[in-house]
Backbone bond lengths (Angstrom), bond angles and torsions (degrees), N, CA, C in turn:
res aa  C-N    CA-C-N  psi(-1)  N-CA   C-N-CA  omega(-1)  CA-C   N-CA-C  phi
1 X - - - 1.467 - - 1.517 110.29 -
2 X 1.327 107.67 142.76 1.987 113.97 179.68 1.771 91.51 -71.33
3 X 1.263 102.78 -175.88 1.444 117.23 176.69 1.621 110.23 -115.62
4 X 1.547 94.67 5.42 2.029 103.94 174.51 1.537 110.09 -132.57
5 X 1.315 106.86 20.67 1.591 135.74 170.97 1.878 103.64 -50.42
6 X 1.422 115.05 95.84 1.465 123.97 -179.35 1.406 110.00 82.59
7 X 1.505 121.66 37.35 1.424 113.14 -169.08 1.512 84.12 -141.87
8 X 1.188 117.89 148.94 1.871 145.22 176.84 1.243 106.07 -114.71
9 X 1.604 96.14 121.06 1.463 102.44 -172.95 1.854 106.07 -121.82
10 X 1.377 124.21 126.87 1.446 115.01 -173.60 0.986 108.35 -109.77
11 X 1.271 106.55 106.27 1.925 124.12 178.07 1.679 111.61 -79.43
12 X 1.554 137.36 109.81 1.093 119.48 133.96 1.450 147.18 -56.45
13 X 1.249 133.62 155.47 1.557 122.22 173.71 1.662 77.55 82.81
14 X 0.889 158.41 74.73 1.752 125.67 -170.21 1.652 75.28 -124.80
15 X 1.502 138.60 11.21 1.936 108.38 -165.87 1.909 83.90 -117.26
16 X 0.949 123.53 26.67 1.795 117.76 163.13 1.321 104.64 178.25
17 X 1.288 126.26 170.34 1.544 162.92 167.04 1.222 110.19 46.35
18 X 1.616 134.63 -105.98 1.353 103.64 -177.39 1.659 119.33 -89.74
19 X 1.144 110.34 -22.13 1.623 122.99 151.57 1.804 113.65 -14.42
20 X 1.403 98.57 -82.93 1.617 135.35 -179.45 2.263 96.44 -46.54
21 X 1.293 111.49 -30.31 1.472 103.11 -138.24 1.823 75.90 -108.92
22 X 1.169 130.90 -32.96 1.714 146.49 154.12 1.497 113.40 -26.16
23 X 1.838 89.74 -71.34 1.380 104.85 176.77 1.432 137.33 -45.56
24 X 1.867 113.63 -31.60 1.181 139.87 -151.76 1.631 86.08 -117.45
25 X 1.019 132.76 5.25 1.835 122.96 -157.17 1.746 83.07 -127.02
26 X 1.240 121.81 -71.99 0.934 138.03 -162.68 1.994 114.85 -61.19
27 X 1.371 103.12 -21.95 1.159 124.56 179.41 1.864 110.96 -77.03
28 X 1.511 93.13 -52.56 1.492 114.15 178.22 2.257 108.40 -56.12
29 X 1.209 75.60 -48.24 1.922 73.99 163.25 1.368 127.24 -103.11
30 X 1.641 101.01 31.82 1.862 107.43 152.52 1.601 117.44 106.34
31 X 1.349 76.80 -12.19 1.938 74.69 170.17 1.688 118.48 -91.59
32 X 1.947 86.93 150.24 1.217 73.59 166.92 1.810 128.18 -107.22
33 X 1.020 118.93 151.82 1.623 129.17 -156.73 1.365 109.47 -102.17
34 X 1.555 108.46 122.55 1.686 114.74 167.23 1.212 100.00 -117.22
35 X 1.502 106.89 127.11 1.657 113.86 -167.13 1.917 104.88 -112.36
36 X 1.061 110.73 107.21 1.246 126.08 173.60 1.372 125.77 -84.17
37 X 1.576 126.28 117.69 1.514 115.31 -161.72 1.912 88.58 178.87
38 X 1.331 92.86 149.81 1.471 129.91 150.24 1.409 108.16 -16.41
39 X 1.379 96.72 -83.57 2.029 128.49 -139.46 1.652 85.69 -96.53
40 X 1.791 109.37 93.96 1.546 109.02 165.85 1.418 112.49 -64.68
41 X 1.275 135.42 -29.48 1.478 136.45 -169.91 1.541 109.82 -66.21
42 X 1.707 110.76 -39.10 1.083 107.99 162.01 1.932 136.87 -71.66
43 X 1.429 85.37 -40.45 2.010 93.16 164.65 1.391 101.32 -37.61
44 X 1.139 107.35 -64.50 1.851 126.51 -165.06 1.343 107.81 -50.30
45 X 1.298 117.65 -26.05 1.659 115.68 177.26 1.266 108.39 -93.82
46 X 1.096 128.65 -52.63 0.985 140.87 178.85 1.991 126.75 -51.79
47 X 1.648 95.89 -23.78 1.359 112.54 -165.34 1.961 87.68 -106.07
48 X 1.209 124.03 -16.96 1.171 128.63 -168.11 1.882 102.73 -102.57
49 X 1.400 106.51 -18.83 1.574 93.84 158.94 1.492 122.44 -107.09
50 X 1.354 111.18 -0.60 1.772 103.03 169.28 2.048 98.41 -79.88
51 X 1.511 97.07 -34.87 1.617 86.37 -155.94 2.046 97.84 -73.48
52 X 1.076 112.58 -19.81 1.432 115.30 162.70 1.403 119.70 -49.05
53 X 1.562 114.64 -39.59 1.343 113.65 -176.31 1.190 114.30 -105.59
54 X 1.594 133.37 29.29 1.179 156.91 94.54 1.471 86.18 137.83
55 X 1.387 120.64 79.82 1.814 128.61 -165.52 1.527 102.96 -143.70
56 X 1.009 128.95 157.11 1.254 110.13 158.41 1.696 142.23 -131.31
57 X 0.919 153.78 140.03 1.479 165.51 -107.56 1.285 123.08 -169.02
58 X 1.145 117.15 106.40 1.765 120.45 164.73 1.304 117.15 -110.08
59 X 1.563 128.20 110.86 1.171 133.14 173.82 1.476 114.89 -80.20
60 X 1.732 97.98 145.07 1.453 106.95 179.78 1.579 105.44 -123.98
61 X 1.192 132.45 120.70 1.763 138.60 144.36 1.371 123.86 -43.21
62 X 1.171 106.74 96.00 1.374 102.53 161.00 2.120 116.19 173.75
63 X 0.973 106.30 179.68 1.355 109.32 178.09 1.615 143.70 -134.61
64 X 1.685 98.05 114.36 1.543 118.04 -143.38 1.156 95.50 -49.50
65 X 1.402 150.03 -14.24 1.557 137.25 -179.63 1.531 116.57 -84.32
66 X 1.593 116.59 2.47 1.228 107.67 169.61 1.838 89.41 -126.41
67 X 1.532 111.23 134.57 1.264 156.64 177.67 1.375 99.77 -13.22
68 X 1.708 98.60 -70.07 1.500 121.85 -150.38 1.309 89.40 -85.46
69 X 0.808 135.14 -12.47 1.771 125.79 -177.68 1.534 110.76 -72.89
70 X 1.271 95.26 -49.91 1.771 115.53 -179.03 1.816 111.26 -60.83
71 X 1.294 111.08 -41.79 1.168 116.14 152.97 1.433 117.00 -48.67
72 X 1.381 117.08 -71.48 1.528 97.04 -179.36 1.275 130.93 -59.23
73 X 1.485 117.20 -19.15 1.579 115.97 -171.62 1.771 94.72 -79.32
74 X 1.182 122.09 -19.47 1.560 104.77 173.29 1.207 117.27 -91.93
75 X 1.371 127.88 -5.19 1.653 136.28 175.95 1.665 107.23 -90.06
76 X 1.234 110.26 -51.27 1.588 102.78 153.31 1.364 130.95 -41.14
77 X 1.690 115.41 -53.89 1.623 126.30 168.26 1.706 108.65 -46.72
78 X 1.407 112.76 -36.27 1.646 115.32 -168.17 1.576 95.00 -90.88
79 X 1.247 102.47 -55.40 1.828 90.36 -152.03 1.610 95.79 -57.89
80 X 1.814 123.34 -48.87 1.328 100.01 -172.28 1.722 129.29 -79.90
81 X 1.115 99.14 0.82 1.547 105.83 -173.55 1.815 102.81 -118.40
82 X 1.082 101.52 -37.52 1.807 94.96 -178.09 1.382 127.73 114.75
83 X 1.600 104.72 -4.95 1.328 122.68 -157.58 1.158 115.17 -169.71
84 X 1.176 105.11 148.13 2.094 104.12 155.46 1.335 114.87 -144.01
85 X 1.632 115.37 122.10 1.541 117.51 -156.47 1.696 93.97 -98.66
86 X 1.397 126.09 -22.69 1.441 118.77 -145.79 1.806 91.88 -146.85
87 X 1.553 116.83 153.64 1.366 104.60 158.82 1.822 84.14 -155.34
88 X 1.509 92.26 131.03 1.847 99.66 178.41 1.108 98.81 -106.98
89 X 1.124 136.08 132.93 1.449 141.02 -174.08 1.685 115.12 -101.60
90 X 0.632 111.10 57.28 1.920 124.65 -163.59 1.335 115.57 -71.41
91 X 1.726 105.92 -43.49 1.762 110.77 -168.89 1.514 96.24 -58.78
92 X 1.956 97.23 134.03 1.811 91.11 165.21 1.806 83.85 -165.68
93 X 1.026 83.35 158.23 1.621 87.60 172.83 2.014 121.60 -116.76
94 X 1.390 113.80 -179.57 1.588 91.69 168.58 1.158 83.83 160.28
95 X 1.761 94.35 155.93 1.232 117.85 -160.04 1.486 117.73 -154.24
96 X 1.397 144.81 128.48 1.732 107.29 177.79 1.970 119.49 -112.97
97 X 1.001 95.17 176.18 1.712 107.33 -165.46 1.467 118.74 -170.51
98 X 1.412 92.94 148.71 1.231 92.87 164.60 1.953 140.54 -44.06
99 X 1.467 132.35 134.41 1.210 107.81 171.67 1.678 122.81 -39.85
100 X 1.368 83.27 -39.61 1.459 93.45 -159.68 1.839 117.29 -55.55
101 X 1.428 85.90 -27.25 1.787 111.29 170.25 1.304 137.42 -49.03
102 X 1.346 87.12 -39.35 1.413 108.33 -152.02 1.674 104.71 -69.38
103 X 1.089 132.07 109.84 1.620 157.06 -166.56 1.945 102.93 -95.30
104 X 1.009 93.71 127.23 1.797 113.53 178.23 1.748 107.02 -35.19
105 X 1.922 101.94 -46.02 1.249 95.09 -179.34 1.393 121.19 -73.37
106 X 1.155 127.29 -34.03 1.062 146.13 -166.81 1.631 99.07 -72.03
107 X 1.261 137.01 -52.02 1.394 129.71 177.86 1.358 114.58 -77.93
108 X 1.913 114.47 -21.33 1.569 81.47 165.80 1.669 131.17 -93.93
109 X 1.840 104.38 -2.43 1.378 119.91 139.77 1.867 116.70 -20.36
110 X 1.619 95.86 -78.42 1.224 92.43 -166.47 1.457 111.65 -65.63
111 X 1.016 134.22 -52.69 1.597 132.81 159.51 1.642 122.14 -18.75
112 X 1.651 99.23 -52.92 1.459 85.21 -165.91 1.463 107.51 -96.89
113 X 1.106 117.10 8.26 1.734 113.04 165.60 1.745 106.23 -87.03
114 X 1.527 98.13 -50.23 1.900 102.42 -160.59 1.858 88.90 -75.12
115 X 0.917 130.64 -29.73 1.759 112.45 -132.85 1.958 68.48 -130.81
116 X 0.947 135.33 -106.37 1.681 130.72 -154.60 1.408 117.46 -55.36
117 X 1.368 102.19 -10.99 1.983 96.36 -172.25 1.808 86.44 -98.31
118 X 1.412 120.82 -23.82 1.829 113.90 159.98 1.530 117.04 -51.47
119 X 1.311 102.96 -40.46 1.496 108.15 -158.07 2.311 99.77 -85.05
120 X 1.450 79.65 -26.94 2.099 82.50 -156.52 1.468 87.58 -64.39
121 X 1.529 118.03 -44.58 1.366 113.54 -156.77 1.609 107.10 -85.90
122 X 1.348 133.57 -32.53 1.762 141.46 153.68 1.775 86.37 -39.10
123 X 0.880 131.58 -67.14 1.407 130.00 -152.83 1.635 103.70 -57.90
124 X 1.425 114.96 -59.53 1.383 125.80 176.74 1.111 109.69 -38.17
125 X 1.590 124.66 -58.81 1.440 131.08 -136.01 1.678 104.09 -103.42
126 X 1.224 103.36 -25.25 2.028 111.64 176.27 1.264 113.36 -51.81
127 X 1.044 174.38 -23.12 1.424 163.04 90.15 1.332 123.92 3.54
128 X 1.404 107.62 -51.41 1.789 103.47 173.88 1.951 94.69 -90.72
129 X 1.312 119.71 -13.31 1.742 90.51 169.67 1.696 115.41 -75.77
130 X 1.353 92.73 -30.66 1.906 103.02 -162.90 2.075 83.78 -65.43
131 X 0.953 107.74 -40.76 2.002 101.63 -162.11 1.803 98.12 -72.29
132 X 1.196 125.12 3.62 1.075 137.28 -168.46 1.537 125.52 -124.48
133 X 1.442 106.05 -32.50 1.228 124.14 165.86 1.555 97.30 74.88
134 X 1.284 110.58 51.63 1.615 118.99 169.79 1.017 131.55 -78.44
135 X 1.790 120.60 -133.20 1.504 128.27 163.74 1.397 104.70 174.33
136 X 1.574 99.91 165.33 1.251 130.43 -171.52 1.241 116.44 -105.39
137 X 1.046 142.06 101.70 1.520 142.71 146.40 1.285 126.56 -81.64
138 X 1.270 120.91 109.86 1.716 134.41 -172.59 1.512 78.76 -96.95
139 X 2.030 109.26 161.14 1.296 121.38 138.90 1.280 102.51 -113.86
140 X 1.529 101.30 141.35 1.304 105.60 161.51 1.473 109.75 -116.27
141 X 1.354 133.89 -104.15 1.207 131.41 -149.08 1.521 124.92 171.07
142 X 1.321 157.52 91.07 1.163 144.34 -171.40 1.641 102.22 -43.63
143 X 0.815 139.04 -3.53 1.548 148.47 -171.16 1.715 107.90 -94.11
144 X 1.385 105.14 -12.97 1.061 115.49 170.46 1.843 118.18 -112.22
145 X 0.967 88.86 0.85 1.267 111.26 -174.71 2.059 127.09 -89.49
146 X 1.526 79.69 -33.66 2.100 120.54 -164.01 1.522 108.05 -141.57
147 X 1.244 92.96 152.89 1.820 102.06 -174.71 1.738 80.18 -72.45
148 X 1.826 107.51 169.99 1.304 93.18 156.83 1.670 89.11 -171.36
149 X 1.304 113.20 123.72 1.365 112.10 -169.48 1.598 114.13 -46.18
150 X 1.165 117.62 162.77 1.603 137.82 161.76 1.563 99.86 70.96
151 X 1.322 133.91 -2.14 1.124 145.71 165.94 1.287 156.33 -81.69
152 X 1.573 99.86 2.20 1.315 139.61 -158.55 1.580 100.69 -42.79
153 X 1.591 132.70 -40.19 1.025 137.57 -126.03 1.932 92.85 -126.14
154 X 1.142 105.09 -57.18 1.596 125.43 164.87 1.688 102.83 -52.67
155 X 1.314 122.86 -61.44 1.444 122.26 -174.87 1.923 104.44 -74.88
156 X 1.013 146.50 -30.69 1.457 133.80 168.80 1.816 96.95 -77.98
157 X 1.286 130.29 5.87 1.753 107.38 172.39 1.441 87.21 -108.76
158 X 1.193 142.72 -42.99 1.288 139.58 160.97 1.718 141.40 -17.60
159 X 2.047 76.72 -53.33 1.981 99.35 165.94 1.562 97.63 -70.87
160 X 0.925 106.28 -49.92 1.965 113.38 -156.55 1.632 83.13 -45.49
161 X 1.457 109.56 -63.21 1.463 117.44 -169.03 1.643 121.50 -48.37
162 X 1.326 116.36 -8.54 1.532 130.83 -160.29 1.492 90.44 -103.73
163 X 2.003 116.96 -63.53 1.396 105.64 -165.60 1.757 108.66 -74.40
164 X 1.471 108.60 -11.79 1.541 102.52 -174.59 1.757 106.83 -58.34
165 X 1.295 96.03 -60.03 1.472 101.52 160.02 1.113 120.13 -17.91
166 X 1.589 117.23 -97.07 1.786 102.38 162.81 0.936 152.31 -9.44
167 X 2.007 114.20 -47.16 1.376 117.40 -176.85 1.025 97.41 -88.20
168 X 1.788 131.91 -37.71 1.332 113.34 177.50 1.778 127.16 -52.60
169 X 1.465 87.55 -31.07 1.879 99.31 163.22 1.571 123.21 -47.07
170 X 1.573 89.63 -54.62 1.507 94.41 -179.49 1.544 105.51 -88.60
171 X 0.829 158.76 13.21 1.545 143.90 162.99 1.644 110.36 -87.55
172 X 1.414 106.33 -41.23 1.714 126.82 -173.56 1.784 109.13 -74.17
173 X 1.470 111.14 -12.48 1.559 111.61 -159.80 1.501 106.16 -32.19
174 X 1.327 92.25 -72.82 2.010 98.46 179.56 0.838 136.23 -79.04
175 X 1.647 112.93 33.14 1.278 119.86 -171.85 1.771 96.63 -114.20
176 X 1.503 145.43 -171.88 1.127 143.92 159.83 1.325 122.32 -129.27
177 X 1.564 74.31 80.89 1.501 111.12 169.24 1.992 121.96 -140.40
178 X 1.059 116.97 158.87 1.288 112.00 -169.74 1.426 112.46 -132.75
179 X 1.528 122.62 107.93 1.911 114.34 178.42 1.030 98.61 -151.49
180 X 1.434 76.87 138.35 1.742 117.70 -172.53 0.907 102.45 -121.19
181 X 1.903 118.15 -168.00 1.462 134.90 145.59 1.076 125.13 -150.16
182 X 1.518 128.65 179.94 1.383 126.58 -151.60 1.736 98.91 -137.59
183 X 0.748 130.02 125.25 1.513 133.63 -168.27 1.341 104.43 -129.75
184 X 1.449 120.49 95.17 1.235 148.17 165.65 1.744 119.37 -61.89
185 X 1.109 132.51 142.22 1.672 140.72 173.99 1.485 88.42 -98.95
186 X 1.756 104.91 -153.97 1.711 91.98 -172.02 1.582 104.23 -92.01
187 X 1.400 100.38 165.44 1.475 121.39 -172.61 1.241 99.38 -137.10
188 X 1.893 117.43 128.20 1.094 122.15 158.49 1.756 112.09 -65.06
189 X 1.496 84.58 116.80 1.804 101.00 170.00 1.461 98.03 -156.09
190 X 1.457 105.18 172.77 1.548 140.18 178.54 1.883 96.93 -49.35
191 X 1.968 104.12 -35.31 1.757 86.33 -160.30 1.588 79.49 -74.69
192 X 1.668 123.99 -77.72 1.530 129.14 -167.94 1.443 121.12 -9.83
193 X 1.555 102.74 -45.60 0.940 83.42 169.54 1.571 146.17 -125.97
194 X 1.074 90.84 42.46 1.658 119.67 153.60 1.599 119.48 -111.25
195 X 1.103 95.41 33.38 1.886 112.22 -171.06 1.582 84.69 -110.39
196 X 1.357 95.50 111.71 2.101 127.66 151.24 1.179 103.17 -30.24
197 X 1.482 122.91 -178.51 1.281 153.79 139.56 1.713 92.58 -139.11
198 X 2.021 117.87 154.67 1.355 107.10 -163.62 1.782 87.08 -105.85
199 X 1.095 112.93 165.95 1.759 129.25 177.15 1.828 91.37 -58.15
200 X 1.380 95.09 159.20 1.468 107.26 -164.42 1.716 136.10 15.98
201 X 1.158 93.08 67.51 1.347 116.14 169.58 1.166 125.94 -63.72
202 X 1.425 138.86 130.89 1.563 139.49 161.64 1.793 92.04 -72.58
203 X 1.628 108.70 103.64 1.410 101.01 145.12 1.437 137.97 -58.06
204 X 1.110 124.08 -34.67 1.551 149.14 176.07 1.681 94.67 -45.04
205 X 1.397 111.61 -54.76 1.443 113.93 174.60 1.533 125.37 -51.26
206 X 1.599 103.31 -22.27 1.673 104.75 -147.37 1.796 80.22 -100.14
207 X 1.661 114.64 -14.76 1.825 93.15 -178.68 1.146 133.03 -60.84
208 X 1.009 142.71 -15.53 1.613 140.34 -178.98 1.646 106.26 -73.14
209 X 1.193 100.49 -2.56 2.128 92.03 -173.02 1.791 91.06 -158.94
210 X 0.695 129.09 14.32 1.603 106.06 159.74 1.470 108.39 -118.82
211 X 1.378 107.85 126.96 1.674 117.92 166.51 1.785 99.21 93.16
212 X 1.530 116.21 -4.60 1.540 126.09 177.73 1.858 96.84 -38.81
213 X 1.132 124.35 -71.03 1.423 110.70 -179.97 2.227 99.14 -139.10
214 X 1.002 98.38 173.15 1.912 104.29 169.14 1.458 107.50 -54.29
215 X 1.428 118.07 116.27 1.778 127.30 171.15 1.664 90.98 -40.69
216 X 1.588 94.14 145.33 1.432 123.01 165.71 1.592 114.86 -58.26
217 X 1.185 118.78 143.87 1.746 134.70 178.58 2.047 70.12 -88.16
218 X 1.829 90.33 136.48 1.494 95.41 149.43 1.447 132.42 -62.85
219 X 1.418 108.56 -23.50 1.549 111.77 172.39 1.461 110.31 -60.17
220 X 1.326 130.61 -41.08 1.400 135.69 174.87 1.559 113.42 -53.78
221 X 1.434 122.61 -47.60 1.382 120.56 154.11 1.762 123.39 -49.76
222 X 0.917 124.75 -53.66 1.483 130.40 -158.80 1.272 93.49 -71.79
223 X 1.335 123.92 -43.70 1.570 116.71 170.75 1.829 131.52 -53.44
224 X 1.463 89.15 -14.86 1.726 92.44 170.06 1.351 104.95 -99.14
225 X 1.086 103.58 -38.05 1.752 108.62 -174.23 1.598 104.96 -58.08
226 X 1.321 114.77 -50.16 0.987 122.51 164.85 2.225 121.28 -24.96
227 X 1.624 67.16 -81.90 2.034 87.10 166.97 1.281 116.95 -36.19
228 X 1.536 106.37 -46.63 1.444 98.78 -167.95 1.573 126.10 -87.17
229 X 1.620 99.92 2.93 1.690 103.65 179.72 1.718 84.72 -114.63
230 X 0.877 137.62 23.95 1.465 126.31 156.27 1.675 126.61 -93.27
231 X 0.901 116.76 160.92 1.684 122.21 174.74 1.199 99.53 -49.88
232 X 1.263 137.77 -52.42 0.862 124.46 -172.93 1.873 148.08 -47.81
233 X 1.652 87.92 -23.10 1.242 130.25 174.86 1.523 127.76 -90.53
234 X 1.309 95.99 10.82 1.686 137.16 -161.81 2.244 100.55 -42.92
235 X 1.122 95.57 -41.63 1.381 96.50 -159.57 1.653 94.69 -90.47
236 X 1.096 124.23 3.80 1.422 119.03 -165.88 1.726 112.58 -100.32
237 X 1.290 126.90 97.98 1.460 127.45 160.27 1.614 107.92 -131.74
238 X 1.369 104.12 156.06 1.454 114.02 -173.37 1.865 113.28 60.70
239 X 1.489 115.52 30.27 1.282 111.89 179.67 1.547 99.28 -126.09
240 X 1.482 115.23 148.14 1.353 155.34 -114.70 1.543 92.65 -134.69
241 X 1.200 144.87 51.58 1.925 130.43 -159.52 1.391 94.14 -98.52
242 X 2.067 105.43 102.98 1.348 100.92 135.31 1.209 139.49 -67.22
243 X 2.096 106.13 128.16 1.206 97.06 163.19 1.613 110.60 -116.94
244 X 1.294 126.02 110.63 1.256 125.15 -154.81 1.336 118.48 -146.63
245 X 1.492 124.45 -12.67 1.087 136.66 141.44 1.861 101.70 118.64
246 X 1.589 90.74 19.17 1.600 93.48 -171.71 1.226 114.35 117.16
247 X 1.057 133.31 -26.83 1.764 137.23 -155.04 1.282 98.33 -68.28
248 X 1.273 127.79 -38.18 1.806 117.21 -160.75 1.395 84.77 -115.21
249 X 1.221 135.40 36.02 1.776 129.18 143.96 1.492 109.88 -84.93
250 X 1.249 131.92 -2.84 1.091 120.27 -173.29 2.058 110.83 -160.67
């Protein structure tokens, strides 16, 4: 038997990187997966190799930074399945730049994917986790964690994403439900690596975190994420798990 055997788990970001690697992990130990995202070409691949390996998957269209979307991807998760045991909150975007750069659209970009499309879809889905006795998995980011140059904008949706966690910890205490988050360093994926560096850069700035150890395989993520919405992980709400390879130990 899986350890997500009769349990619905709603993955955002779910059509690449650690999203995609969640979807396929979490599936493999019995759950079943509604993958919420942008990029249908990717759902479609992604939903076409769990159900190959005889798992199953319902993809939803749409995008966690607008409200009503997030609503539907958890009314879809309920009406066709009955339930929702899990919601990983993965979709986020990011990019770096100068302060000086940084454009209105562009920060409320980063805001309303990392920091409100966390909050719209936690908001949606808390009622069917608490009747379920589920959990929450946010990603955040060691970037939210540490100053980190050219990031000004990416690292405050990151923090937002760290204390939301918390308060959602502390508001939910006595309720039965469980949220955390998972704070990743870099990870080879589709976003990383289409991740900038901005024209005239202080390298000197960028040493404390570039080349610190080899970017994470997304499979190495999904396996905590994994852990941490399982029973097994039973005692864990309002906790913060770097996985980063060391960088924010010191």
């Amino acid at each position: 038997m899986g350890r997500f055997d009769g349990r619905v788990a709603l993955i955002t970001g779910a059509a690449s990187g650690i999203g995609r690697a969640t979807a396929i992990r979490m599936a493999a130990d019995g759950a079943t997966i509604v993958g919420f995202d942008r990029d249908t070409d990717g759902l479609t691949s992604v939903a076409a190799e769990i159900t190959k390996a005889g798992c199953a998957m319902t993809t939803v269209a749409g995008d966690v930074s607008i409200r009503a979307d997030c609503i539907a991807a958890v009314d879809v998760a309920v009406s066709i399945h009955g339930r929702l045991d899990i919601l990983a909150n993965v979709a986020g975007v990011t990019w770096a730049e100068h302060v000086a750069d940084i454009t209105e659209t562009g920060w409320r970009q980063m805001m309303d994917v990392n920091v409100s499309g966390t909050l719209w879809c936690a908001q949606a889905a808390l009622p069917h986790l608490i009747e379920h006795h589920g959990n929450i998995i946010n990603i955040a980011s060691n970037a939210g964690l540490m100053g980190q140059a050219y990031t000004v904008a990416y690292s405050t949706a990151k923090g937002a994403v760290v204390n939301m966690t918390r308060a959602l910890a502390m508001e939910y205490a006595k309720q039965p439900v469980r949220i955390n988050a998972v704070a990743p360093g870099g990870v080879d994926s589709p976003m990383s690596r289409d991740f900038t560096m901005p024209d005239n850069l202080d390298h000197t700035l960028m040493q404390p975190y570039i080349g610190f150890r080899p970017m994470a395989d997304p499979t190495e993520l999904a396996n905590v994420i994994a852990f941490v919405a399982s029973d097994e992980a039973s005692r864990m709400h309002g906790a913060i798990v770097s996985v980063d390879g060391g960088l924010t130990a010191g």
